[in-house]
Each structure stands twice: as structure tokens, then as C-alpha cells.
DRENRO-34450 format. One line per 2 residues: number of its first residue (from 1); their letters; for each residue x, y, z of C-alpha. Coordinates in pm, 1 decimal, always signed. Last residue first. Example, Ala and Ser with C-alpha at 12.3 -4.5 7.8 and 13.67 -1.06 7.14 Angstrom:
2
2> SA> +1367.0:-106.0:+714.0; +1230.0:-450.0:+780.0 .
END
This chain:
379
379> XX> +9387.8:+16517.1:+7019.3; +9206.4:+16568.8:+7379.9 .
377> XX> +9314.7:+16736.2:+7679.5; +9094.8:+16599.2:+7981.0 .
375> XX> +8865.1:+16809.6:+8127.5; +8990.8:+17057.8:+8412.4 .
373> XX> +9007.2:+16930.0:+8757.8; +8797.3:+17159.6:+8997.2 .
371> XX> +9021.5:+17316.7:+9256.1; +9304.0:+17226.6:+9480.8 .
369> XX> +9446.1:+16933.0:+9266.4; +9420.8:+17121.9:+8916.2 .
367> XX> +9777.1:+17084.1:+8808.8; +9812.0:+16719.0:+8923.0 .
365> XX> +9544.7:+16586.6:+8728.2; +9614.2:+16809.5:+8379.9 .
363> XX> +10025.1:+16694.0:+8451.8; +9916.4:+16326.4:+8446.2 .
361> XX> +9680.0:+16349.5:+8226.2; +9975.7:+16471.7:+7945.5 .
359> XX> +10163.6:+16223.2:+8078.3; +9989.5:+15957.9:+8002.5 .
357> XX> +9971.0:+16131.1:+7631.5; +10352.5:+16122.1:+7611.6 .
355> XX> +10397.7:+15803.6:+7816.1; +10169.7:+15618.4:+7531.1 .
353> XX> +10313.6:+15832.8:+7240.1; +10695.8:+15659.0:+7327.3 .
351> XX> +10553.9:+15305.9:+7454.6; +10500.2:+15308.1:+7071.1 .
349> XX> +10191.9:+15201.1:+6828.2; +10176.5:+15288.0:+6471.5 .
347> XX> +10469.6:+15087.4:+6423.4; +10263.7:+14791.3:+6477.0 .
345> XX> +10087.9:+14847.7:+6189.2; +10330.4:+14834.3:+5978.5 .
343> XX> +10476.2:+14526.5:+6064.1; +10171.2:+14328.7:+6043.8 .
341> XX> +10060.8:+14425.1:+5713.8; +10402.6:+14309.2:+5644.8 .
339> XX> +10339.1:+14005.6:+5755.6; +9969.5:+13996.4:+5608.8 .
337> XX> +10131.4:+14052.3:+5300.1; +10349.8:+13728.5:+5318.9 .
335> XX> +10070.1:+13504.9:+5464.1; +9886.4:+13573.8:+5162.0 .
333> XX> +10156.6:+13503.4:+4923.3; +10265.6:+13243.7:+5123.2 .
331> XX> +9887.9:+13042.9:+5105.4; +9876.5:+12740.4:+5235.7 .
329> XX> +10028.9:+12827.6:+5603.2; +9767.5:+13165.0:+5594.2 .
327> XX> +9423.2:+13022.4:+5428.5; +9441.7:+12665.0:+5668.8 .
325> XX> +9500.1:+12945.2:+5989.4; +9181.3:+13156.6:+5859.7 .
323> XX> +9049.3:+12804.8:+5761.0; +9027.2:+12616.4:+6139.7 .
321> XX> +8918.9:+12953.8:+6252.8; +8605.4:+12943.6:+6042.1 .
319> XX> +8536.2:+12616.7:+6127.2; +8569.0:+12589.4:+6472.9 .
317> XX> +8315.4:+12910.5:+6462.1; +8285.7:+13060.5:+6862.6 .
315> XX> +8544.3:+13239.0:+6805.3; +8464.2:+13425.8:+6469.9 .
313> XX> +8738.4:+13482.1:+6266.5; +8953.1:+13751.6:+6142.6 .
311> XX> +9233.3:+13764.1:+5893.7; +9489.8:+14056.2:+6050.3 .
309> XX> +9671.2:+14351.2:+5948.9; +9328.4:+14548.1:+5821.5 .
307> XX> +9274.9:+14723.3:+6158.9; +9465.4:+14507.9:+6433.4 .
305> XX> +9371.2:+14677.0:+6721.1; +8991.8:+14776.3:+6615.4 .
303> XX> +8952.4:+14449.2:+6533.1; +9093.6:+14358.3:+6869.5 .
301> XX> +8911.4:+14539.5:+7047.0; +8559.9:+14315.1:+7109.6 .
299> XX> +8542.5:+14022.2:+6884.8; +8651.6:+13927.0:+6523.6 .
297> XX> +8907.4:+13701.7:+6704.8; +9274.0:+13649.8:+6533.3 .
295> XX> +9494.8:+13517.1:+6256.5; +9808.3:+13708.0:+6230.5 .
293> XX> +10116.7:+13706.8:+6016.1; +10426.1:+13755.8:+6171.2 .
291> XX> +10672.0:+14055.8:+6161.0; +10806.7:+13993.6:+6496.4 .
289> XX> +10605.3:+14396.6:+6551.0; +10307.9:+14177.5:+6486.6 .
287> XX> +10345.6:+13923.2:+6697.9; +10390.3:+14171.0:+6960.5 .
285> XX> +10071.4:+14373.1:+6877.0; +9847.4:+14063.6:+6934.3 .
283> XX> +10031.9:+13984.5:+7233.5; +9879.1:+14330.8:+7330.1 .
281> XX> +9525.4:+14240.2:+7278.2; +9325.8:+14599.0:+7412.5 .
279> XX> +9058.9:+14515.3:+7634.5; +9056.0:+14151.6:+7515.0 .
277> XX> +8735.8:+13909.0:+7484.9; +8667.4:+13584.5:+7326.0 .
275> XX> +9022.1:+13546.0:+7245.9; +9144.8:+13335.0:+6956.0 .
273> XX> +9463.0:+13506.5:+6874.7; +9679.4:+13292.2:+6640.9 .
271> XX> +10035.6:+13363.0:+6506.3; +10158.6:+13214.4:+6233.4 .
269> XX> +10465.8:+12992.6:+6112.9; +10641.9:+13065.4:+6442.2 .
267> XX> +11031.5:+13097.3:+6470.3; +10996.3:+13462.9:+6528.6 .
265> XX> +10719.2:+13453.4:+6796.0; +10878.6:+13189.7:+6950.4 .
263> XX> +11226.9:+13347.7:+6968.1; +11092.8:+13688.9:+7092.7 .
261> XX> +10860.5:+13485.7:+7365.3; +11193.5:+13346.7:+7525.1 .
259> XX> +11314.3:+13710.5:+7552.3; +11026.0:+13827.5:+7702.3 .
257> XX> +11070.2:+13525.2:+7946.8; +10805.6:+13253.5:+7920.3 .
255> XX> +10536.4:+13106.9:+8171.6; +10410.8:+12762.5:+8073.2 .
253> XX> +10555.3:+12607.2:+7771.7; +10221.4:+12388.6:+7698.8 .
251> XX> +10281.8:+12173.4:+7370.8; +10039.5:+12015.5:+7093.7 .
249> XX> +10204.1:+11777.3:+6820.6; +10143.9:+11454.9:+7056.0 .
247> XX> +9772.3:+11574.4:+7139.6; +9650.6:+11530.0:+6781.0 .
245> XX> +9393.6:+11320.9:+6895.8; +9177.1:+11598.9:+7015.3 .
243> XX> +9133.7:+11470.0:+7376.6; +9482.8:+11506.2:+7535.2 .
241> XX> +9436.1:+11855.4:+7428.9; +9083.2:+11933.3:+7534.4 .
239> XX> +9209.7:+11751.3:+7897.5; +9498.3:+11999.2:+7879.6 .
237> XX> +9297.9:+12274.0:+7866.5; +9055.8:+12149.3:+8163.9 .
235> XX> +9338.2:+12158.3:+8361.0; +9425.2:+12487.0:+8294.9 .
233> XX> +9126.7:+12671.8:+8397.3; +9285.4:+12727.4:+8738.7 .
231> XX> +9579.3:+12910.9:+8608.3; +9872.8:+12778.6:+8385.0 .
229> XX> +10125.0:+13038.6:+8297.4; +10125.5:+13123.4:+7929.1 .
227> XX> +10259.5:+13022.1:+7578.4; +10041.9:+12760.1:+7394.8 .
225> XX> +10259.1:+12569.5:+7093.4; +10021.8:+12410.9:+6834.9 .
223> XX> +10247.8:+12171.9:+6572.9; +10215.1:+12181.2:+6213.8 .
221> XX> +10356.1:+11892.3:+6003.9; +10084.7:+11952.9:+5741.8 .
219> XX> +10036.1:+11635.6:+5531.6; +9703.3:+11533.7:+5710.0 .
217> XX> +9520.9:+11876.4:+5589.5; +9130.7:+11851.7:+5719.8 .
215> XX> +9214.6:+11644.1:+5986.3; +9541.3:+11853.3:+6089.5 .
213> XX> +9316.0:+12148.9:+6091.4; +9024.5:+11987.9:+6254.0 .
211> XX> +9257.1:+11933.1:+6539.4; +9379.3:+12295.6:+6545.3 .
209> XX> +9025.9:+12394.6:+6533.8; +8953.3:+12229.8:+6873.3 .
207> XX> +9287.0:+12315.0:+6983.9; +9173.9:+12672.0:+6910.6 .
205> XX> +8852.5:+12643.4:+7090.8; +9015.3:+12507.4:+7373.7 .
203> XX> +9255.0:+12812.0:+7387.3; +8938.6:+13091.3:+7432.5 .
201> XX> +9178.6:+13350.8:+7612.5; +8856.1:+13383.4:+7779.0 .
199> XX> +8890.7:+13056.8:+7985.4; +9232.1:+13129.9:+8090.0 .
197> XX> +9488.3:+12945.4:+8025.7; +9758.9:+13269.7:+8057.9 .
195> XX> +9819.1:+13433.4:+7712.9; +10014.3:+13358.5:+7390.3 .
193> XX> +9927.3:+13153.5:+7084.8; +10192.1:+12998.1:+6840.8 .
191> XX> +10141.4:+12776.1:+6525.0; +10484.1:+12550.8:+6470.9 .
189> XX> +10667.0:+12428.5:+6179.6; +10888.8:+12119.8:+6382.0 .
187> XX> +11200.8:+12140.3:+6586.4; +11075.2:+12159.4:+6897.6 .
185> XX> +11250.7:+12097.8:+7177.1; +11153.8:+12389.6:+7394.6 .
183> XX> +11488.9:+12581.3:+7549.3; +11694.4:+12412.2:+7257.7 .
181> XX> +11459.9:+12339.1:+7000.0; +11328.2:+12727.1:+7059.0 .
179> XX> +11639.0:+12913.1:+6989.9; +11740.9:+12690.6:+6710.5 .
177> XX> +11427.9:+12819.0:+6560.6; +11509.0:+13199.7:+6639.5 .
175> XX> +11848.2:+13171.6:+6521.9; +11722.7:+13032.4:+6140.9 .
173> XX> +11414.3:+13303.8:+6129.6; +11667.9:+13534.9:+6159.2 .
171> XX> +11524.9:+13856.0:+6372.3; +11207.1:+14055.5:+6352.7 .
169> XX> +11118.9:+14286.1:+6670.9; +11000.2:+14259.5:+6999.3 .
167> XX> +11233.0:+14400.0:+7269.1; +11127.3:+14732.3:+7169.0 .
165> XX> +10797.7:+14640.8:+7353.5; +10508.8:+14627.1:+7189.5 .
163> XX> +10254.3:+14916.6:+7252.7; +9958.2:+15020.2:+7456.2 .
161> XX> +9693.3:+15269.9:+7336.9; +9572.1:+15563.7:+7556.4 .
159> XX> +9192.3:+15639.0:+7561.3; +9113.0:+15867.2:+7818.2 .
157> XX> +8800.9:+15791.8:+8034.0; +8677.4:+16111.7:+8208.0 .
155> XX> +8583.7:+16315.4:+7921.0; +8376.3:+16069.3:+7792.1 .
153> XX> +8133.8:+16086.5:+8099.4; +8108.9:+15795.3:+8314.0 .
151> XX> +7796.3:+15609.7:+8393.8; +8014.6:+15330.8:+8577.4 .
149> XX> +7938.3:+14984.2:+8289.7; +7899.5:+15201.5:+7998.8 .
147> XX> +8157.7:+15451.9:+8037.7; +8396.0:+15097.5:+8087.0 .
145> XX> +8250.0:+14972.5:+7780.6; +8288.9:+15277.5:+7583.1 .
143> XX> +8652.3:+15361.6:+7650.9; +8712.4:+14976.2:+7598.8 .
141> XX> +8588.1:+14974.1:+7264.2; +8796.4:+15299.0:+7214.9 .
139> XX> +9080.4:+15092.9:+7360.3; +9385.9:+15101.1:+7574.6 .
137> XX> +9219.4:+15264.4:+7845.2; +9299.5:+15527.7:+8140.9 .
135> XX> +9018.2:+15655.2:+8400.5; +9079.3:+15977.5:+8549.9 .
133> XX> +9063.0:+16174.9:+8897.6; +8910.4:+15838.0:+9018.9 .
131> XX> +8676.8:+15814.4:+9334.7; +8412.0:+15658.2:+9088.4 .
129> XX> +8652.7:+15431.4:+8924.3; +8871.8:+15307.1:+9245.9 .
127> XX> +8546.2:+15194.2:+9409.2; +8393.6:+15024.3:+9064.8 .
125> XX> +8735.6:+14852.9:+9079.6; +8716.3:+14761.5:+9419.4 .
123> XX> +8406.2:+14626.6:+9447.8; +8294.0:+14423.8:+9086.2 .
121> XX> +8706.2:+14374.1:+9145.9; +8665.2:+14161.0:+9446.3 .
119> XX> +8266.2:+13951.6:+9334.5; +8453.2:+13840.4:+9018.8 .
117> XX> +8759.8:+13724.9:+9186.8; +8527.4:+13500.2:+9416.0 .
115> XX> +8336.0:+13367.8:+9148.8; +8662.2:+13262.7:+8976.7 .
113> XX> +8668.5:+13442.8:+8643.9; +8561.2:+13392.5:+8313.4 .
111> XX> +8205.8:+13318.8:+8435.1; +8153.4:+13708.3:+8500.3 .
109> XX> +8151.0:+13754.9:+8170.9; +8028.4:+14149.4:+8109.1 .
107> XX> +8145.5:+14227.7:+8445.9; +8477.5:+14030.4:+8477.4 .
105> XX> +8518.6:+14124.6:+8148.7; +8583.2:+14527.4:+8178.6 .
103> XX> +8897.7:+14593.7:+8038.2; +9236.0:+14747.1:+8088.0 .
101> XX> +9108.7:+14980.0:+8324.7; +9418.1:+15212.4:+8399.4 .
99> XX> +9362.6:+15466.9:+8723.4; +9488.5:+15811.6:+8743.1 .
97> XX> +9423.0:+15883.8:+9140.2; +9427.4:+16164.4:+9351.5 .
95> XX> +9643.4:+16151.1:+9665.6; +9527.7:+16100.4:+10030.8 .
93> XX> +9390.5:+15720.6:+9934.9; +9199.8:+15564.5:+10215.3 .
91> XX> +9155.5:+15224.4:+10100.0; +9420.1:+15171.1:+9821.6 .
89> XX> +9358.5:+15241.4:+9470.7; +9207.0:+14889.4:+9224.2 .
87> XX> +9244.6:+14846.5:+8841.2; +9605.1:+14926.2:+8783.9 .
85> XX> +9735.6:+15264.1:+8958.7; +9857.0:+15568.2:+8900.1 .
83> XX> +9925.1:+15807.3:+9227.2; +9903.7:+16143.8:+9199.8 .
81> XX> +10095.6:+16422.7:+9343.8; +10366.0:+16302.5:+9551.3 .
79> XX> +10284.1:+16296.6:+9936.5; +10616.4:+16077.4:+10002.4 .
77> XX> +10491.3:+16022.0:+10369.3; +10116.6:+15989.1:+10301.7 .
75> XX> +10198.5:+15795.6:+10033.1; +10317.4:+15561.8:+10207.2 .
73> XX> +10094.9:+15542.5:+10465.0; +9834.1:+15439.8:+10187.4 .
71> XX> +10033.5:+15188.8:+10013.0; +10014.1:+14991.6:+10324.5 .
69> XX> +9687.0:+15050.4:+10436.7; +9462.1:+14815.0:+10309.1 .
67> XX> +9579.6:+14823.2:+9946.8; +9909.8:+14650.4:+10078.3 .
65> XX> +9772.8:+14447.3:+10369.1; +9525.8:+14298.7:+10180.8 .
63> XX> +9729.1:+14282.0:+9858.9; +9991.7:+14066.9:+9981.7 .
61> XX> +10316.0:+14200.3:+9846.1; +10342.2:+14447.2:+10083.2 .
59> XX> +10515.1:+14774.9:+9989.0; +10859.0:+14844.6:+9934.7 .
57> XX> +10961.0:+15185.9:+9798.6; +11177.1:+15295.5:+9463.6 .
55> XX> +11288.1:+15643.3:+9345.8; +11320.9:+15680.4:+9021.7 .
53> XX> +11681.9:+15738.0:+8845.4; +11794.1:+15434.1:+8815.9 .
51> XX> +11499.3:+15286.1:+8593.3; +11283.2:+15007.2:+8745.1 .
49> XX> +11291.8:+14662.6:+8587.9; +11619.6:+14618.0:+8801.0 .
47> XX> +11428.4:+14723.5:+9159.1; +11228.8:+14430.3:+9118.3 .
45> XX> +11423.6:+14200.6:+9255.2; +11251.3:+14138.0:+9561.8 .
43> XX> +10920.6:+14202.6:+9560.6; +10638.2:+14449.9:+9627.3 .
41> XX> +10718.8:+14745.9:+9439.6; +10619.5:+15138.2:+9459.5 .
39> XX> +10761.5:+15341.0:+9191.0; +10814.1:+15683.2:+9263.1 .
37> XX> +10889.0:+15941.4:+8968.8; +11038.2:+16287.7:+8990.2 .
35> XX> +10939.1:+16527.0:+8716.8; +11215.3:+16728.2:+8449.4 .
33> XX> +11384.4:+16464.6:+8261.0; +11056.6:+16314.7:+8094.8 .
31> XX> +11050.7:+16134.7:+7721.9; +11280.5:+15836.4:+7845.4 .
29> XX> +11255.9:+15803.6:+8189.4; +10842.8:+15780.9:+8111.5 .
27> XX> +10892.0:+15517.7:+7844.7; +11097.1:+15326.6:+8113.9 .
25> XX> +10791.5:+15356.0:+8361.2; +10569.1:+15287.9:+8108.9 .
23> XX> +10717.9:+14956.4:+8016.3; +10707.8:+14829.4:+8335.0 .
21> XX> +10363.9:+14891.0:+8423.5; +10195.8:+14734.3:+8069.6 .
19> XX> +10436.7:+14450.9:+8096.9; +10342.1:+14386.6:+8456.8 .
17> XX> +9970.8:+14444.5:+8383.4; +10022.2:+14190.8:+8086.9 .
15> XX> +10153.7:+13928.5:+8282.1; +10167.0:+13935.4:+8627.3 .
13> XX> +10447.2:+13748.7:+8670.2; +10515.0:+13933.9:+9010.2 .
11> XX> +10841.6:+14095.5:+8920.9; +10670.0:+14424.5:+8846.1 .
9> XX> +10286.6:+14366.7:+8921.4; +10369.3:+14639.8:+9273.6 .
7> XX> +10432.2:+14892.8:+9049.0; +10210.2:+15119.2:+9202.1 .
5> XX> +10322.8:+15449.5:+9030.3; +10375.4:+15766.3:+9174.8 .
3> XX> +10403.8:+16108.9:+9007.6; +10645.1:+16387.7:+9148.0 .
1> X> +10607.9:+16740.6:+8983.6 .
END
């Protein structure tokens, strides 16, 4: 068999689609020795999140030319026998298609997105769904959203959990912190959150808790560190932080290298999560496999994620996140089981089971190309 993968996020800073993409592909060296793999990329560099063995092709970077004919001629020359894709397949696709929805915000909140990024993937994605062979997920809640939102059958969206990376993993608290007040400079107990400013990542509801926090508790020392790339959205984060009044003990790093968000995660205090919506919540998985505790959303997957590992909140409450993150850095008894909570549930997750059962669709898709594709195995 030969499988393709547009791996055109890899090298992009695409955040989670480029750790979702380039973790599969080195799950997929790992488990498979038989197939052939093509990964198509769209920037320099690339080629050294890609294992050896694949074969690697350029494709445009811009996405116009790319999904407008690009990728297609491409495959029309390497004629593997699927393609796997992220959201949207090229016009004019000759190959089926295994596509990954990681969620389906930008139609049930539109206003998290620019109007014009709305309006593109309310097209292409609906495009790419209903011309899909199958539809991957990382949730049951977003299995049922997605069915929801296309008038899909179960048997066509596959629930297929994500994982931490291996790279995420407990190490001394000591080296971690000096870590961080050398690349950072911050030497001070620190809360952590992790995701582009984005309106749904929901961080000026957190630095509106955070400042009742220190209000609530003035002897806490506690600074708020926000991990992500800045987007649109993030001016108006920055305004809620130089508004709080505890601006001084709040700090943007921007984008961060995995191995830059190892050391935060294990020099943090506690982790906080205070999404309005995820598809899945893989930084919630991350912190977890650090072995930190968790305090995160009550909304869409990521109870389901986190199971009993995590003290929930509501996001829209200031006051009940403000005490789920009072509850964890007074209480080390509490904060202590709900690290180890933590830990063990993360292992139930693995990029290992993911490429298995990925797999698994990919051979089912492939294998039934000429006639009527068979459902989806199931476990």
C-alpha cells in the first residue's frame, strides 16, 4: 500500500494540526514497516520532522495554489491510495480521502473566527466531508457534532484520540525552573495556559479570574504565564491584562518550542485550561503527561478528555475558576492527587493506538477503492 499525507502544517507553526500531523507520521514509521508513506510539505525545513524512510514532495505553501491544483497533480503522478488530510482536500482530488475534523467551532461559534475564515472552511470543509471516504475525530463529542452539523452516519466518522507527545514527560522540577528564568525570566511560582490568543481559548476570562485570584489571596506570589502565538484577537488580550491591575505578574511568551513548553509545563504550579470550546484539548493531555495538576473548562470534550484527572469549572464563572486554581495552589494534598490523576490518565492515550486504529481506516479505505467501501471496523 502507499498512503499520502498532506503535511503541508509541518514547519508552518501551525500549532496543533502540525503536532497532530507530525506525530502521526512518526507513530506510523514506528508500528508500519510494510506500506510506503508520502508526505507532502510546503516549506523548507521540513523534511527533518519527516521520518527517513517516507518519501517527501514540495507543494505550495500558499493554499490557493496548493489545494487549487497543486496537490492535485501530484497526486496524480504518485497515484498512492488515499490521501489524509486536515480539514480541507484539494479541488479535483483523483484519490479518496481520510479526512481529520478536529472540531466543528467555526460553525457552532462562528464569532471565534474572522468572518472571512468562517465563510472558507463553512465551504471547504463541508466539501471535503461529503466527498470524504472517512471522517477522523479526536472526540466522541466531536464524533457527534460533526454527524450533527453534515448528516453523517456513525459509521462514517471514526473516533481516534490524540496523544502527548513522548517529548512530554516529568523531569526535575529544579532544571525545569532554571530552564524558564533563563529563556523567560521568571523566577517566580507560575500558573501556565497554552494555546494561540484566540478568542475561544477563553484567556481573558482567565486573567479576569487570575486578578480576582491575587485579590482574593494577596500573599500568593503567583504569576500567569500565556503560551501561544499572538493572532488577531491578541490585542484585545493584552488590553484585559494591562487592565486587571495585576498586569506586572502576567507574561505573553508568544510561540514556544516543544521543548520550551516541556520546561514550562514542568516548572508550573498548575496548569489551567479555560477553553470555551476544544475538539479534543491536547495541551490538556500534555500537562498531564508533565505530571501537573489540571484545572480546566466543564465544556464540550474536554470532560470527556480529562475524565476524573481534572477540577472543572465553568468558563463563563470568574468565580468558579478563580477557586478551582485558589483549591489546587492551597491545597497540596489536593493538587498532589490530581497530579497523579494526571499521569495516569495520560497514559491511556499514545500516538502508538492512534496510528494503529488510523491505520486500520486506512487499509479498510484503500482496500475497497473499486467497489463500495466497507463500514468502518469498530472496537
Amino acid at each position: 500500500m502507499l498512503f499520502s499525507v498532506d503535511a503541508h502544517a509541518i514547519g508552518c507553526r501551525l500549532t496543533g494540526n502540525e503536532v497532530y500531523v507530525r506525530n502521526l507520521l512518526w507513530a506510523f514509521a514506528a508500528v508500519d514497516h510494510s506500506s510506503e508513506f508520502i508526505a507532502y510539505l510546503a516549506v523548507d525545513g521540513a523534511e527533518e520532522w519527516v521520518p527517513r524512510r517516507f518519501l517527501r514532495r514540495r507543494v505550495a505553501r500558499n493554499p490557493f495554489l496548493r489545494l487549487g491544483g497543486d496537490l492535485s497533480r501530484q497526486l496524480r503522478r504518485d497515484r498512492p491510495d488515499l490521501i489524509h488530510v486536515q480539514y480541507t482536500a484539494p479541488l479535483g482530488c483523483p484519490v479518496p480521502v481520510v479526512v481529520s475534523v478536529h472540531d466543528v467551532s467555526f460553525l457552532e461559534h462562528p464569532q471565534y473566527f474572522t468572518p472571512w475564515r468562517a465563510r472558507q472552511l463553512r465551504w471547504t470543509v463541508r466539501r471535503t466531508v461529503e466527498g470524504a471516504a472517512r471522517v477522523l475525530t479526536g472526540s466522541e463529542f466531536s464524533a457527534r457534532a460533526i454527524a450533527r452539523a453534515y448528516g453523517l452516519n456513525g459509521d462514517n466518522v471514526v473516533v481516534v484520540p490524540n496523544a502527548a507527545s513522548g517529548i512530554f514527560r516529568p523531569i526535575a522540577r529544579d532544571s525545569a525552573a532554571a530552564a524558564v528564568r533563563a529563556r523567560f525570566g521568571l523566577a517566580e511560582p507560575f500558573l501556565l495556559t497554552v494555546g494561540d490568543l484566540q478568542p475561544r481559548k477563553n484567556q481573558v476570562g482567565l486573567i479576569d479570574a487570575f486578578a480576582a485570584l491575587a485579590r482574593a489571596h494577596p500573599r500568593l506570589r503567583h504569576h500567569l504565564v500565556l503560551a501561544g502565538q499572538e493572532t488577531w484577537h491578541a490585542l484585545r488580550v493584552r488590553r484585559a491584562a494591562e487592565r486587571s491591575g495585576v498586569g506586572h505578574r502576567i507574561h505573553f511568551t508568544g510561540f514556544v518550542t516543544d521543548d520550551e513548553l516541556l520546561h514550562l509545563y514542568n516548572a508550573c504550579e498548575l496548569f489551567v485550561f479555560p477553553s470555551f470550546y476544544e475538539g479534543f484539548g491536547l495541551p490538556l493531555v500534555e500537562a498531564m503527561a508533565c505530571g501537573k495538576a489540571v484545572a480546566c473548562s466543564n465544556t464540550s470534550a474536554l470532560p470527556e478528555v480529562a475524565d476524573a484527572a481534572a477540577i472543572f469549572f465553568d468558563p463563563h464563572a470568574t468565580d468558579q475558576m478563580c477557586r478551582a486554581m485558589a483549591d489546587l495552589i492551597l491545597d497540596a494534598e489536593l493538587r498532589s492527587r490530581m497530579e497523579r490523576l494526571g499521569l495516569q490518565r495520560a497514559a491511556q492515550f499514545s500516538w502508538q493506538k492512534t496510528a494503529e486504529r488510523t491505520l486500520e481506516i486506512y487499509h479498510a479505505v484503500a482496500g475497497h477503492k473499486a467497489g463500495r467501501l466497507a463500514p468502518a471496523p469498530r472496537r
